[in-house]
N, C-alpha and C positions, 0 to 999 in steps of 0.2 A: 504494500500500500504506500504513496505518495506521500511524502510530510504535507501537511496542511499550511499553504500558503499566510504566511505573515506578515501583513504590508507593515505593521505598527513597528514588529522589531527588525525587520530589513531596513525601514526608513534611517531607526533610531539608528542600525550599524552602519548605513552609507551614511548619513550626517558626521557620526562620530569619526570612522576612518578620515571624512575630506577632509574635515578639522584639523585631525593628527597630521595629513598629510604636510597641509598647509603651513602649521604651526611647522612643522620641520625645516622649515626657509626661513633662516636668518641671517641678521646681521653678523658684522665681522667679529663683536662682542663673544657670542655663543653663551646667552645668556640662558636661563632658566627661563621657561614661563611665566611665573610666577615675578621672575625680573623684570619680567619686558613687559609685563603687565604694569607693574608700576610705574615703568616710566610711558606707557598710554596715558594712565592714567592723569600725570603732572601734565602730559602733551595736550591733555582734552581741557583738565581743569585748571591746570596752572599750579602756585605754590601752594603745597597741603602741608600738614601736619601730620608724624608718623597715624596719628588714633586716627585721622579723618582716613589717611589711606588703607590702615587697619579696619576699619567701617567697610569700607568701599570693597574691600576684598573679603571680609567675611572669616579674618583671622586675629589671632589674639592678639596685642599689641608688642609681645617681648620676640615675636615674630615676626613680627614687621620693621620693628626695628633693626632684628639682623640684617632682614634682606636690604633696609635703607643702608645702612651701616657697610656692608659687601657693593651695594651701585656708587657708594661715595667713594670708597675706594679705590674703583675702576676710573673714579672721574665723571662719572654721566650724570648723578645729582649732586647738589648742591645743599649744605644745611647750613642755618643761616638761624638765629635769635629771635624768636617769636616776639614779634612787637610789643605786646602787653602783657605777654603771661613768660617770663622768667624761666620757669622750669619748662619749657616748651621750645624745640625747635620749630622752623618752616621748611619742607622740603622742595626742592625746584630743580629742572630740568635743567642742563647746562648744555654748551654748545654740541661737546659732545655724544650726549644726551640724544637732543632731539638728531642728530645725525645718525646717531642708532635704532630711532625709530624710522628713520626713512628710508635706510638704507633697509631694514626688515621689511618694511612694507613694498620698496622695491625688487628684493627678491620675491618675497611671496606672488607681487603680481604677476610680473615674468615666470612663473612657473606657472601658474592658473591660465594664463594668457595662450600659454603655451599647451594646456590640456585644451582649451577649447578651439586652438587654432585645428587641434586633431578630429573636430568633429562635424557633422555636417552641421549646414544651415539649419535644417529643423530639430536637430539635437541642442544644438544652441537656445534655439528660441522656447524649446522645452523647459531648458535649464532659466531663460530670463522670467518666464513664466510661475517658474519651482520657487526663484529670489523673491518673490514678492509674496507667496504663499509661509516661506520660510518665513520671513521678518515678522509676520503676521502669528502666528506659533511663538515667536521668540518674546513678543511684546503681548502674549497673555499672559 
């Protein structure tokens, strides 16, 4: 007998592999995820505080602070004296910084760019079709 077809978790495992795929194109850093998240992060919002980027990412704070701690080291962020609150840094993207997030989202696009250059017109429009279904899923 046949396995019974499962659109729900073939979906969930094509989603999750392109992701991996994708996330596996970076920059010259060769940062963690979890890195290069954070400096998205400064990229979208600007200067945070380690707790606001612990917020944002759904981790405990003595953990966010290493990884702050590990990108200042490399040079990509910047921490700097929290204006009014003392015991508080501000964290912020520095030149080299946001160069490592462009350079990541340069590879990743050239390589996506490059998977759909492989496919026909109508698989294409499939896939612009699937984007707008996707984001829709994501923003429930």
């Amino acid at each position: 007998m046949a396995p019974t077809p499962d659109p729900t978790g073939d979906l969930r495992i094509a989603i999750g592999r392109a992701a991996r795929r994708i996330r596996a194109e970076r920059g010259g850093a060769g940062l963690a995820d979890p890195q290069y998240t954070v400096l998205l992060w400064l990229n979208k919002e600007g200067p945070l505080t380690p707790g606001q980027l612990a917020d944002l990412e759904r981790v405990q704070p003595p953990s966010m602070t290493r990884t702050v701690t590990c990108l200042a080291d490399l040079g990509l962020v910047a921490k700097s004296p929290h204006a009014t609150d003392g015991r508080q840094v501000v964290v912020s993207l520095t030149q080299a910084g946001e160069a490592e997030v462009e350079e990541t989202r340069r590879r990743r696009n050239i390589w996506l760019a490059a998977q759909l250059d492989a496919m026909t017109p109508d698989e294409r429009q499939v896939l612009t079709d699937a984007a707008e279904l996707l984001r829709r899923i994501a923003d429930a």
